[in-house]
N, C-alpha and C positions, 0 to 999 in steps of 0.2 A: 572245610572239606575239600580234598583231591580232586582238581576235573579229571573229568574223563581221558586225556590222553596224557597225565601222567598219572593217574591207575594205571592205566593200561601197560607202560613204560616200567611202573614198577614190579606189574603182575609178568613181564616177560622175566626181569633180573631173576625175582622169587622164582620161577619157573627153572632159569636157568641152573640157579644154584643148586636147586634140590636136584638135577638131574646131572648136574655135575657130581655131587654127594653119592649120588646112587651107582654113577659111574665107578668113581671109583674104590664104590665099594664092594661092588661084583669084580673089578679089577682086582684087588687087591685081596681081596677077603674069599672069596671063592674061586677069583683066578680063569673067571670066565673069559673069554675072547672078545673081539671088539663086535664080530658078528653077531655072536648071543645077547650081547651087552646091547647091543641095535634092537635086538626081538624082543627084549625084556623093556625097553624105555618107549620099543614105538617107534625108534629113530632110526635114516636109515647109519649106514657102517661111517660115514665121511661125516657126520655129526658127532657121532661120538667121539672119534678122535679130534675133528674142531674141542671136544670137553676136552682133552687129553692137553691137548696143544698151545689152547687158548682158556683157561676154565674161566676167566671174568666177558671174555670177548673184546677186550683192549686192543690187540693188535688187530681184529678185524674192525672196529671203528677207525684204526688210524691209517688203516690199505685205503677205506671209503674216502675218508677225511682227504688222500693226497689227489684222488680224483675230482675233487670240487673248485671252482674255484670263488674269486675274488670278486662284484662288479668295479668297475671302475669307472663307477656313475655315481652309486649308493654306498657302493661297501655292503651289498648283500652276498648272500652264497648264491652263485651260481650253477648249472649242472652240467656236469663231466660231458663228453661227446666218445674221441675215440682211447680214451687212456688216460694213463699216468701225466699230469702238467697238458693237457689237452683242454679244460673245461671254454666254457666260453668265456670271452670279455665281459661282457656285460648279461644282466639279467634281463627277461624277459620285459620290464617297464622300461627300462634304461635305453633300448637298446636304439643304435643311430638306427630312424627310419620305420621304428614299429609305430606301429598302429592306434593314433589316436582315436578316443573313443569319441564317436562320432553323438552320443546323446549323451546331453549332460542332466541333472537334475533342473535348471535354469529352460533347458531347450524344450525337456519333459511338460513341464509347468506351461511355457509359453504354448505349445501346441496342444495342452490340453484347455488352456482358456482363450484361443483360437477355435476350437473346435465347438466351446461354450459360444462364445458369439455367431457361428453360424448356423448353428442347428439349436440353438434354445438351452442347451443340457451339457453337463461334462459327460467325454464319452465313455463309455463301458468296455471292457476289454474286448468283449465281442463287435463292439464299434470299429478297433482299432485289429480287428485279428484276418490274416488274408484269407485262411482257410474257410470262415465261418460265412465273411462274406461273398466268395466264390460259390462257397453250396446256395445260400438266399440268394444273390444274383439280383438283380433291379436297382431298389435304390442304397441298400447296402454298400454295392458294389460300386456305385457310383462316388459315393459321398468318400469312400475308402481311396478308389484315385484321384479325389480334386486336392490331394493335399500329401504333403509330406510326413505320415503318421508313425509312432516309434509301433515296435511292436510291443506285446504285453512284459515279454522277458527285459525287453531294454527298458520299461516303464518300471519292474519291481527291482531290476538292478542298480538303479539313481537312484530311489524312492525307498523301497525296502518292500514296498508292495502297493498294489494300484489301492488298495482303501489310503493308506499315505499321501499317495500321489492325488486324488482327490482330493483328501481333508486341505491337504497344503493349496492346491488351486483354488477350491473354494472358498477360503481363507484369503487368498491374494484376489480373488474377487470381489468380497465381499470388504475389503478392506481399500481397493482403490473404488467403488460406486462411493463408501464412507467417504472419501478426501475429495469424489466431484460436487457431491451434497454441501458440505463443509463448506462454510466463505474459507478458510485457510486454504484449504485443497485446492481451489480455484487458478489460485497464483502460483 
């Protein structure tokens, strides 16, 4: 089965086709104008002549196509800025100087079995969220700035989601208490 975004991709072509078809068949066959030919498909007047001009849509992918470019980091597509041979150097990951991300899945984990060592418990999103603890105020708010905590988006975007980010901490928990127990562990 077709995912979903090429369906989609091939419901636009099918789309395209049959209203090219129809174009010019009211062109041809009844001789109607481009205006009418707009009233009758829905479309406005500069679409249908795009059918006239262009019926598969080639020459507008390949106008797009000269505005894109290259990185020259990856080899990814880049996106255009002001025109024709204008796109940028490099892509968004590539780029000299962008912005490394500051939580990793390893940073994630550590700080949430940091947060297990000081307060008894892995923390809950609401542990970890500034808004929540702002409104409760006391010791919510407290425990939120004695430490450098990710927020919940940065916890489900390492993780894939804070239940992950749990299972995996507790898991690297309960697997280094195993190796202090262990005479192997020990050494």
């Amino acid at each position: 089965m077709a995912s979903n975004g090429s369906t989609a991709v091939a419901d636009r072509v099918t789309e395209r086709r049959r209203a090219v078809a129809l174009a010019r068949h009211y062109r041809e066959l009844e001789g109607l104008s481009i205006a009418q030919i707009a009233q009758r498909l829905g479309r406005s007047p500069a679409t249908v002549k795009a059918y006239f001009y262009d019926p598969t849509g080639e020459k507008a992918r390949a106008v797009k196509a000269r505005y894109q470019g290259v990185c020259r980091g990856c080899g990814a597509y880049t996106q255009p800025r002001n025109g024709k041979g204008d796109a940028y150097a490099y892509c968004k990951a590539c780029h000299p100087g962008a912005i490394e991300r500051h939580w990793t899945r390893e940073r994630v984990l550590d700080s949430m079995r940091a947060w297990q060592a000081r307060y008894g418990r892995l923390p809950s999103s609401y542990d970890w969220s500034r808004t929540h603890a702002h409104r409760r105020g006391g010791e919510p708010l407290e425990r939120l700035r004695a430490g450098d905590w990710p927020s919940a988006s940065a916890v489900s975007g390492c993780c894939g989601s804070w239940r992950a980010a749990r299972t995996a901490a507790a898991n690297q928990i309960v697997e280094a208490a195993g190796d202090r127990s262990s005479p192997e562990g020990r050494f």
